[in-house]
C-alpha positions in Angstrom: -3.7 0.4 20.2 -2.2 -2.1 17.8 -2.0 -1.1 14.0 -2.6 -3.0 11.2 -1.9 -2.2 7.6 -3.7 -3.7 4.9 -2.9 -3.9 1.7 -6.2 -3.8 -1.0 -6.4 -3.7 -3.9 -10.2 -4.4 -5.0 -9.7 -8.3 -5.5 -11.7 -11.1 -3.9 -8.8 -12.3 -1.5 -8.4 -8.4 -0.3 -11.7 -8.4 0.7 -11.0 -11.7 2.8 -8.0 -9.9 4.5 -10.2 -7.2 5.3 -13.1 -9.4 6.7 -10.1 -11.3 8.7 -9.3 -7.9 10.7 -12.9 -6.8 11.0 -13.1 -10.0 12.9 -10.1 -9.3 14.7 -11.4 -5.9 15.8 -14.1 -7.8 18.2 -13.4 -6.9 21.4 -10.0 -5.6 20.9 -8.3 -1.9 19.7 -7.3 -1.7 16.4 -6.3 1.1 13.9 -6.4 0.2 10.2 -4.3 1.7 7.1 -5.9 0.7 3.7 -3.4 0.7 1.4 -3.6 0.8 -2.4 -1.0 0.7 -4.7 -1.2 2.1 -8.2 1.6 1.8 -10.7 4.0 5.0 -11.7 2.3 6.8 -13.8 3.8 7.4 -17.7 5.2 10.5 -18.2 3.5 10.9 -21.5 0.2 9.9 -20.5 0.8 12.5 -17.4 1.6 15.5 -19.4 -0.8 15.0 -22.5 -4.0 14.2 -20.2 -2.6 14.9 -15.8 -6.5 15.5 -14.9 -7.9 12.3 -17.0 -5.1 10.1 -15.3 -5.8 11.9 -12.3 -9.7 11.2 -12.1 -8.7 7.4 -13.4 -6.2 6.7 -10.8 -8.9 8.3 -8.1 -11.8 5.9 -8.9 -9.3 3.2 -9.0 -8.7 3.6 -5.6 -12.5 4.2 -4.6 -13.2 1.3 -6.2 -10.9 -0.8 -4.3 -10.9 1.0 -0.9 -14.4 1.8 0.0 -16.1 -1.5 0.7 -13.0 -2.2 2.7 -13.1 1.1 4.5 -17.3 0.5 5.4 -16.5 -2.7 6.3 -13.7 -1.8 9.0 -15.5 1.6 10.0 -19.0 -1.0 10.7 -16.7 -3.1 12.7 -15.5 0.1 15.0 -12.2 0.4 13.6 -10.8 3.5 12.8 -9.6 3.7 9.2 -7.0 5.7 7.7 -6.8 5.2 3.5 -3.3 5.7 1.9 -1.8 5.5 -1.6 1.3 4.7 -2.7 3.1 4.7 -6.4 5.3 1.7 -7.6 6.5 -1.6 -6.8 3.6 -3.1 -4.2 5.9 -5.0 -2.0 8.4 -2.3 -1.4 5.6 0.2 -0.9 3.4 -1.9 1.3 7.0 -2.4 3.5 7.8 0.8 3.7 4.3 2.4 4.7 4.1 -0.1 7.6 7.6 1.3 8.7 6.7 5.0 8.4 3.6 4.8 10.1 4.9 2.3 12.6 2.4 -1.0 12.4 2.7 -3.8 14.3 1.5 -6.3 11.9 0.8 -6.1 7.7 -2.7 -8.3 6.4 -2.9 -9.1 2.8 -4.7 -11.4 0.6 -2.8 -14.1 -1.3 -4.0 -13.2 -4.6 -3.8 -9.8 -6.1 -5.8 -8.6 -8.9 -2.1 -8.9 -10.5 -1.9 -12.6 -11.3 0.2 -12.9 -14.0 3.1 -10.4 -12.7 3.3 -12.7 -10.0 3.7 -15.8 -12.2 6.8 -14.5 -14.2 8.0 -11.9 -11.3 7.2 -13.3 -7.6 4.3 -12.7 -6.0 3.7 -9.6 -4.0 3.1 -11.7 -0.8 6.4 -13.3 -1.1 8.1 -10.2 -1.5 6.7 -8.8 1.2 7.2 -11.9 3.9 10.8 -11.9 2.9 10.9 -8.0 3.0 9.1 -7.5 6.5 10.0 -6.6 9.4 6.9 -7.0 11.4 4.6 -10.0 11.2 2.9 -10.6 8.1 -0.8 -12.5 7.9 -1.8 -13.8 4.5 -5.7 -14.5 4.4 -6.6 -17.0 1.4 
């Protein structure tokens, strides 16, 4: 079975890369890992209000993961959702090598446009930082 990791994160051009392996999934067996990324949390914020952050951080991931996950489960792929903490590149990397993938699929665009102006864009990072194939969907 080949697995796929993709990388969502709510935005238009996520929901592309999803369509893109939904597609892919005719006729062939895949296994999916949605993967959302969410910054570290601030120790302050964490220790003043842990369940507020908490319940903010899980509805941010909802909110990006679950048309995804219908999408992929519709399309008779099974779906596995994961969450990372940090830098997206280095944790969309290092997922797919822990839970051995055979190819990352990630939109162009990111809901963070203008970190990737003055810092590189996550794609980028992750092409260069790969070591399976990567397939950006526009």
């Amino acid at each position: 079975m080949h697995k796929i990791l993709i990388a969502v994160d709510g935005s238009e051009h996520a929901r592309k890369a999803v369509s893109f392996v939904a597609d892919l999934a005719m006729g062939a067996r895949l296994e999916a890992i949605l993967l959302n990324v969410q910054p570290e949390p601030e120790i302050r914020s964490v220790a003043l209000a842990r369940e507020a952050v908490v319940t903010a951080e899980r509805n941010e991931v909802r909110a990006a993961t679950a048309a995804a996950e219908t999408a992929l489960k519709a399309a008779g792929v099974p779906v596995t959702v994961c969450v990372e903490h940090g830098d997206p590149a280095a944790a969309i990397v290092r997922l797919a090598a822990e839970t051995d993938c055979d190819h990352i699929v990630m939109g162009t665009r990111g809901l963070g446009s203008l970190a990737g102006l003055v810092m590189g864009s996550v794609a980028t990072k992750v092409l260069h930082l790969a070591h399976v194939p990567v397939t950006l969907v526009k």
